[in-house]
Every structure is written in structure tokens, then in C-alpha cells.
C-alpha positions in Angstrom: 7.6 78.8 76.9 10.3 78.9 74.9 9.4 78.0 70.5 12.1 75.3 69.4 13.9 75.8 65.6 14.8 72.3 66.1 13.0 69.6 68.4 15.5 66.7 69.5 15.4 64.9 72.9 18.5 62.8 74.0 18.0 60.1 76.7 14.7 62.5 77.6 16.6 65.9 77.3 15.4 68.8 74.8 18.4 69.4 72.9 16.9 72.0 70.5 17.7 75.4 69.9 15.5 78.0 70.8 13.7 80.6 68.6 13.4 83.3 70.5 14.7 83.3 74.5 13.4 86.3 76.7 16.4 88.1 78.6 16.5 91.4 80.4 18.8 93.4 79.6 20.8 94.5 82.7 20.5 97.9 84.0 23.0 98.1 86.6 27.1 98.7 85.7 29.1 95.9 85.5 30.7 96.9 88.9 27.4 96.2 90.5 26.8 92.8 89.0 30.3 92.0 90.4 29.1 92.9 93.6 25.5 91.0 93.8 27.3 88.1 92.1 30.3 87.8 95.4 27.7 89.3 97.6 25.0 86.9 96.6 27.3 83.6 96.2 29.6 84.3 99.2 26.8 84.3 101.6 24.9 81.4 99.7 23.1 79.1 102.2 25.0 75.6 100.2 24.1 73.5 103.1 19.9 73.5 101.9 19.8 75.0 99.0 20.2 74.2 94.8 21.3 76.6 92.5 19.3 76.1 89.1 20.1 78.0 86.0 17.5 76.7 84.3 14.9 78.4 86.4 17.3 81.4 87.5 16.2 80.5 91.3 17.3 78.3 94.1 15.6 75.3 95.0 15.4 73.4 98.5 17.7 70.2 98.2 14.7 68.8 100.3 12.8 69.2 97.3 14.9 66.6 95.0 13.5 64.3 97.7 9.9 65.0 97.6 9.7 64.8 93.5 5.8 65.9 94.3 7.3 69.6 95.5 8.9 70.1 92.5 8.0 73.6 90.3 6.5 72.5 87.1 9.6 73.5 85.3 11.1 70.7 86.6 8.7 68.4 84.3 11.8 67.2 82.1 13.6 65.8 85.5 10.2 64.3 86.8 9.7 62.2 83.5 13.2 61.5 83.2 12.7 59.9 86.8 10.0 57.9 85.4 12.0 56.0 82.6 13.7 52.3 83.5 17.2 53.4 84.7 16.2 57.2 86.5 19.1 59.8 87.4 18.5 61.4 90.7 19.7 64.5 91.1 23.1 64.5 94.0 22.5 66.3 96.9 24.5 65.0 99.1 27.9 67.4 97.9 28.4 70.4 99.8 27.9 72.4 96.9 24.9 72.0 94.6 24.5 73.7 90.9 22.1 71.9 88.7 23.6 71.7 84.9 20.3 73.6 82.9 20.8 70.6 79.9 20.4 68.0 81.9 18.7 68.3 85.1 19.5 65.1 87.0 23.3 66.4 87.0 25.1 68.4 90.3 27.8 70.3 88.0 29.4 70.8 91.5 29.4 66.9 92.8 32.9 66.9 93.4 33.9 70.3 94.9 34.9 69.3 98.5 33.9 71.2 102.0 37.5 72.9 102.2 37.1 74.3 98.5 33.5 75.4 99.1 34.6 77.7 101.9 37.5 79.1 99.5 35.1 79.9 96.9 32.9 81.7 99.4 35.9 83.5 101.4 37.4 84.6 97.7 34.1 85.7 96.8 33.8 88.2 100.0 36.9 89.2 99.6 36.6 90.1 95.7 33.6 92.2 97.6 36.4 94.4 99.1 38.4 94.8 96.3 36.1 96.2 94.4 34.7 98.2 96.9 38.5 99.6 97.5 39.1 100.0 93.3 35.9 102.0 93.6 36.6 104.3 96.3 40.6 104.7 95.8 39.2 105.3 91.7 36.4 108.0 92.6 39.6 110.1 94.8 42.3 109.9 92.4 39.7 110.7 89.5 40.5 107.4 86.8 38.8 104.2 85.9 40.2 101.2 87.1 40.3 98.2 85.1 40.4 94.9 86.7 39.9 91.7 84.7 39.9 93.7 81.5 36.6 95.7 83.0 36.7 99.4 83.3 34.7 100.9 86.4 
């Protein structure tokens, strides 16, 4: 649970600033978070599936149906379905990524079938760049930099 330095709900939302949030630390190289992020995201299942920051899982778009099978860190959307003028959650875009501030918002409502499968062919193919950086790097002996990154 995360300790609040300043407590303020708006429209049912917890605005506050945390005290202390727990993160990891990353282990792997940046070149390897590339990777799981295309690898991950470019084979995404968009068609059933919610990607929620907030819980730093995926959730099944059935589930925004069936309020009941929500996790209980979903409490904030669950009471704010419970006030006189509820926002429900979209599921009915192609793409679905649930905005961590306020939970009853699809960030991606509005990105369209065609641009879906752009995002996912560009993310499979940023997979083979790197890959190709990597291995044409590691023969020639230098660090590439893509993106401002060195590998």
C-alpha cells in the first residue's frame, strides 16, 4: 500500500502523491528491455486482453464486464461505478490500455484496427533491428547507439 504525503480525491480518484513507491530496479541491459518490450507488445493478445499500469499486469476485457471478477486493486473503479453518473471502462476498441489515474479511461479508445497492426508489425520488426545492431556490433567490435542508447 502505498503512504500518501498528500490525500486528495477528484470526482473519486486519489490524486495524492506518494511517500514512498516500491520499484525494482532492473537488472537486465537496456538492449534486453527493448527486446521484452517489442517482443512482449508485438505478440500481445489485444483482442481479450487490458493492459493496466496501475497493476503492472493484463487484465481480461471480460472482466470490465463482470465488475464481481475484478482484483481488489481495482476498488477505486468499483466505487467509482457505484456513484450517480458511473464511467465504464471501453472495451470495445481494438486496443486497450487503462490510464493508472483514472481507471474508467481506455488511453487507446481511438487507435483504429489498421494502426493496431502497425504498432505490432513495427514492434517485431524493431525486434530485428536490434537483434542485427547486436550481432553486426559484437563482429566489428563497437557499441552501437540507436535512439541515443549505447548497446
Amino acid at each position: 500500500m502505498i503512504k500518501y504525503l498528500y490525500s486528495c480525491c477528484i470526482l473519486g480518484w486519489e490524486t495524492g502523491v506518494g511517500d514512498t513507491v516500491p520499484f525494482d530496479i532492473p537488472k537486465q541491459s537496456i538492449r534486453d528491455l527493448l527486446l521484452g518490450f517489442f517482443e512482449y507488445y508485438g505478440n500481445f493478445n489485444y483482442k481479450y486482453f487490458v493492459v493496466c499500469p496501475l497493476l503492472g499486469e493484463t487484465w481480461e476485457k471480460r472482466g470490465f464486464t463482470e465488475i464481481s471478477n475484478l482484483p481488489s486493486s481495482m476498488a477505486p473503479y468499483v466505487t467509482q461505478l457505484r456513484n450517480k453518473k458511473p464511467e465504464y471502462f471501453r472495451i470495445d476498441s481494438p486496443m486497450c490500455v487503462q490510464d493508472p489515474f483514472d481507471l474508467s479511461h481506455n488511453l487507446t479508445k481511438a487507435v483504429s484496427t489498421l494502426t493496431l497492426k502497425r504498432f505490432k508489425y513495427y514492434c517485431n520488426e524493431s525486434i530485428s533491428v536490434l537483434q542485427n545492431v547486436v550481432a553486426t556490433s559484437s563482429k566489428k567490435k563497437f557499441h552501437p547507439i540507436i535512439f541515443g542508447i549505447i548497446f
